[in-house]
C-alpha positions as CSV (number, residue, x, y, z in Angstrom):
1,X,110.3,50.5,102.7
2,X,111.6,53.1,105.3
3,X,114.7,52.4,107.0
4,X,116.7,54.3,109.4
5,X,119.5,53.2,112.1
6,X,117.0,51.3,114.7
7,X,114.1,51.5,112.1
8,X,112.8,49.1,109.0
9,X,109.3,49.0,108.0
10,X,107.6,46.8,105.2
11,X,104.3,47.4,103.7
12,X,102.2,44.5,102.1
13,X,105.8,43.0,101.6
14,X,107.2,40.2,99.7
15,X,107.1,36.9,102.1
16,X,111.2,36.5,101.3
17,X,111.2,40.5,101.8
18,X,110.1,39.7,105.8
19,X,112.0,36.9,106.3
20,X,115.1,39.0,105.3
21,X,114.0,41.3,107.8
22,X,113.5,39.2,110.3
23,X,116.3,37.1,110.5
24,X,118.2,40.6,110.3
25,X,116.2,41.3,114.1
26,X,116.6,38.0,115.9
27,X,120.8,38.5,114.9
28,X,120.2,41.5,116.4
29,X,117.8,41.4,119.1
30,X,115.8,44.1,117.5
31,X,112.2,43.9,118.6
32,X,110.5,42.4,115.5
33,X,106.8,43.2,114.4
34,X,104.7,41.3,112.3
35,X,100.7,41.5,111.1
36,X,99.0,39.1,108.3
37,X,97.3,36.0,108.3
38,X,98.6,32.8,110.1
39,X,98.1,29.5,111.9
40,X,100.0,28.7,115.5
41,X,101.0,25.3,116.5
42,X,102.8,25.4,120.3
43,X,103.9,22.1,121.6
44,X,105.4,21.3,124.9
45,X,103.6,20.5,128.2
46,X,100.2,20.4,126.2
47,X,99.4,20.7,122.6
48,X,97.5,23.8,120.9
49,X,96.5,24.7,117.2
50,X,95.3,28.2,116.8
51,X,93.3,27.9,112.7
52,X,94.0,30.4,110.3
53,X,93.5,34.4,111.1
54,X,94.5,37.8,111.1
55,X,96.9,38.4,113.8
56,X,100.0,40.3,115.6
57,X,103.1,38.9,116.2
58,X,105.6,40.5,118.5
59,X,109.0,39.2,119.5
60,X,110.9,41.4,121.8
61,X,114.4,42.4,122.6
62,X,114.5,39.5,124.9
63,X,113.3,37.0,123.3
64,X,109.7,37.0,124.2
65,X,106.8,36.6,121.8
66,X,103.3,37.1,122.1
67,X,101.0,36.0,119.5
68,X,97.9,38.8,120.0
69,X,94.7,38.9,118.0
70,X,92.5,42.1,117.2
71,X,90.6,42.3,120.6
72,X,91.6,41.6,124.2
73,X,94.9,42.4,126.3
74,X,96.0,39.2,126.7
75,X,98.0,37.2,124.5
76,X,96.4,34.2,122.5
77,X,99.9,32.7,122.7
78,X,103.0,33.3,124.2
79,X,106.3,32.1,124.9
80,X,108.7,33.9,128.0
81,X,111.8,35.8,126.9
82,X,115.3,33.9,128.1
83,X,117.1,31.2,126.6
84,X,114.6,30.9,123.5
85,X,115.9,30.6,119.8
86,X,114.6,31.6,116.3
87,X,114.3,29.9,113.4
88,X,112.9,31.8,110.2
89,X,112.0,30.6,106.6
90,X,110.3,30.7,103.4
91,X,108.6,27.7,102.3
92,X,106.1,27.7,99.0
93,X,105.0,31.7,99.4
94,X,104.3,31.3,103.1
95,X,106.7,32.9,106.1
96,X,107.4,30.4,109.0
97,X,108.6,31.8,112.2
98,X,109.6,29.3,115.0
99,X,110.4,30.0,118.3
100,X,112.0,26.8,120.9
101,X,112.9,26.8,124.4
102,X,114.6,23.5,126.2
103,X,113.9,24.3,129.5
104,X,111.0,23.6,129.7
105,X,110.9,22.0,126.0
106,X,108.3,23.7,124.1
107,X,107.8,25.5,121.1
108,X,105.9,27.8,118.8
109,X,105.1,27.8,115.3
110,X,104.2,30.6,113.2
111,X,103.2,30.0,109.6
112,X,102.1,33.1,107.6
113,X,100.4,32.6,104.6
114,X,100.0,36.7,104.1
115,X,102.0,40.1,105.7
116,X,100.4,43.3,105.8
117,X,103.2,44.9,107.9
118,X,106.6,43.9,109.2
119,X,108.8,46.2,111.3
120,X,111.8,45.9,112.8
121,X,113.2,48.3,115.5
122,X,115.0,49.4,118.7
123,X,113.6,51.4,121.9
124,X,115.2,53.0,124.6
125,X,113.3,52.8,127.8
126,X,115.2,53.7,131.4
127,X,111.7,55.2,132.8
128,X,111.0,53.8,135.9
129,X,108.2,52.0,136.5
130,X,106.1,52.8,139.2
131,X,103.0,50.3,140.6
132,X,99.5,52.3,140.9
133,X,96.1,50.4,142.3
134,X,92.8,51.6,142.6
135,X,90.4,50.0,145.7
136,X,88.8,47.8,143.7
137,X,92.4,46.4,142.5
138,X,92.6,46.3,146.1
139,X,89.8,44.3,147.2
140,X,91.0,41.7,144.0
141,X,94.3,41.7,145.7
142,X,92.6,40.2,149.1
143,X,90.7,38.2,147.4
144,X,93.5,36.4,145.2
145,X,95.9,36.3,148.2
146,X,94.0,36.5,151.6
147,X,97.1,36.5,153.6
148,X,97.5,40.4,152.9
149,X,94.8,41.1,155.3
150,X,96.1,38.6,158.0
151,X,96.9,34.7,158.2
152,X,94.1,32.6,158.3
153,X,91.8,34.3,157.0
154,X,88.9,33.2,154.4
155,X,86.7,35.9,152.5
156,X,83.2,34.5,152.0
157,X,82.0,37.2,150.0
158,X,82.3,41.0,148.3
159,X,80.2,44.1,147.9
160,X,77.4,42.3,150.3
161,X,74.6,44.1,150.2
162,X,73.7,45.7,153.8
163,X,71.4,48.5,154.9
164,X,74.0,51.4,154.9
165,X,75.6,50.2,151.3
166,X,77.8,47.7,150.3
167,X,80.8,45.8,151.9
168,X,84.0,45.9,150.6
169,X,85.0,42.3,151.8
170,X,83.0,40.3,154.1
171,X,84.9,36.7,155.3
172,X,86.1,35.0,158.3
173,X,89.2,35.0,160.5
174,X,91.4,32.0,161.7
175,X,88.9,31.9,165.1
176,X,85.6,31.4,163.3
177,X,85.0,35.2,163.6
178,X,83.3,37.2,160.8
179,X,85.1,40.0,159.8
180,X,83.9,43.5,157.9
181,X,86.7,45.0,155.5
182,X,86.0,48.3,154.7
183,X,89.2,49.4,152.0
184,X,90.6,53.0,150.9
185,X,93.2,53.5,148.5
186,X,94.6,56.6,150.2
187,X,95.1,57.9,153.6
188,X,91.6,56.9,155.4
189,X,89.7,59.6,157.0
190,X,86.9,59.5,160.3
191,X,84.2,59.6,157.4
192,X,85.6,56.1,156.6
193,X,85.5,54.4,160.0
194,X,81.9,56.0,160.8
195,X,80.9,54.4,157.7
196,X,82.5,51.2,158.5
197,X,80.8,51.2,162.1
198,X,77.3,51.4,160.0
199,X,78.1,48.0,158.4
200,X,79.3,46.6,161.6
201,X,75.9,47.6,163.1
202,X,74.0,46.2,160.4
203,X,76.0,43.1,160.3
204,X,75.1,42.6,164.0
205,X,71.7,42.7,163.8
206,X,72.1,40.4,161.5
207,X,74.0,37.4,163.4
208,X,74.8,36.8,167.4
209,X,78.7,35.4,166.6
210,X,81.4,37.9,167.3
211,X,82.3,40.4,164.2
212,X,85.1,42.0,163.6
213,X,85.5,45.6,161.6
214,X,89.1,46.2,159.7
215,X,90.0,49.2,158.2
216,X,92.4,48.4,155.2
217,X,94.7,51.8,154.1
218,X,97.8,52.6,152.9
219,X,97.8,55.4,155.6
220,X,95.4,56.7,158.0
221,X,94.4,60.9,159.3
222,X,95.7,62.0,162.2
223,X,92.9,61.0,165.0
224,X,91.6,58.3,163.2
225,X,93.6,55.6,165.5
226,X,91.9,57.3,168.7
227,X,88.6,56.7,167.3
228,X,89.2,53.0,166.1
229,X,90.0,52.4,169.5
230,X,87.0,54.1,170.8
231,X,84.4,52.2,168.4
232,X,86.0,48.9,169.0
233,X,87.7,48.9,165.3
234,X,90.5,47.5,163.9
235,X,93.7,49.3,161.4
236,X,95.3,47.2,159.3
237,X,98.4,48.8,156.8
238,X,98.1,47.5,152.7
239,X,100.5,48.9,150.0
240,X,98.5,49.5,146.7
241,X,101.5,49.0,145.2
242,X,101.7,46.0,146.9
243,X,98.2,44.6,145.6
244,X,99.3,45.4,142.1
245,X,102.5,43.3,142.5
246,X,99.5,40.5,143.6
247,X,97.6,41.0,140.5
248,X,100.1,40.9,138.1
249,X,101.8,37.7,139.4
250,X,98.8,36.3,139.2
251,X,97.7,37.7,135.9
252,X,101.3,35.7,134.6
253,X,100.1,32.6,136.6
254,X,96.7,31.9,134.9
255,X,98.7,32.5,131.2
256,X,101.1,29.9,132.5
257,X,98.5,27.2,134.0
258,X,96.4,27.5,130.6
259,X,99.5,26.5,128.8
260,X,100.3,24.0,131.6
């Protein structure tokens, strides 16, 4: 055992070794890391048992705990930070670890049979976070929340395959118009509009209703506007940062509903 001012770190511990340590973390709201073998019961708007394995506990310094297994970024379980209290105990060589929230009721239960590691520990973090999306985090964006490009409308498909290449986002507007969505995740050049008037050409050829050709950019070249306006085309202004925003609300949504 190592153990400084903000740091406390067990190897292959004694079970009433890690519960010392942890009930010294929650008092404190230390962030509390845990690895070994357990089971996880949650209860509250649905039921879930997750059978014995090898997993990674981490409660952090605001209470929220994510229950992560050895592959994949998402949590297997989880429980958001505010208002949540901790319980922890020995019982019969095995570490429980319970975790309740009353609004909404649920609660999580985390029986450890064996503990490889436990730490305990305090970070200092006043970076600030800035949100970064690539085009295809862009074209997900649309896709998830339509209503960034404009209101009303419907995508019906992505990367369709035309003559020239492939289309970003192909849909339909409010008026029963198709529409072409060519994206760029910085300021869009000419090159970007001549290669969005390809697609437009090849979609035409392919149908006799009225198409539409947007341009989606954070920015666009000086010029660029004059020669939207000469090929009939169409600007429209997205954030990346904006799009990321998109996908991680709805990254915290689909976590919530599975749980729901």
């Amino acid at each position: 055992m190592s153990v400084s001012e903000s740091l406390s770190v067990l190897v292959h511990p004694e079970i009433s070794e890690v519960e010392n340590l942890a009930r010294e973390a929650f008092s404190r709201n230390k962030i509390l890391l845990i690895v070994g073998r357990c089971v996880v019961n949650y209860q509250g708007r649905a039921k879930s048992k997750l059978e014995p394995g090898e997993r990674i506990l981490l409660v952090k310094e605001d209470g929220s705990l994510l229950v992560h297994r050895s592959v994949g970024y998402e949590p297997v379980n989880w429980m958001p930070g505010g208002g949540v209290s901790f319980d922890v105990r020995s019982r019969d060589g095995r570490l429980e670890v319970r975790a309740v929230r009353h609004k909404p009721p649920e609660s999580v239960t985390i029986v450890f049979d064996l503990v490889q590691t436990c730490s305990s520990f305090v970070l200092s973090d006043l970076g600030e976070f800035s949100l970064f999306a690539s085009e295809e985090d862009m074209q997900k964006a649309i896709l998830v929340k339509p209503d960034l490009l404009e209101e009303g409308f419907k995508p019906v498909s992505f990367e369709k395959k035309v003559e020239p290449g492939f289309v970003d986002i192909y849909g339909e507007d409010r008026n029963g118009r198709f529409v072409v969505v060519e994206i760029k995740r910085k300021t869009a050049a000419k090159e970007a509009v001549f290669q969005l008037a390809k697609y437009m050409d090849a979609i035409r050829l392919r149908t006799s209703r009225e198409v539409r050709g947007v341009l989606v950019a954070p920015s666009i070249a000086k010029g660029v506007q004059r020669t939207l306006v000469a090929l009939k085309l169409e600007y429209k202004h997205l954030d990346p940062k904006k799009c990321a925003e998109v996908l991680t609300r709805s990254s915290s949504r689909k976590l919530a509903e599975y749980f729901a």
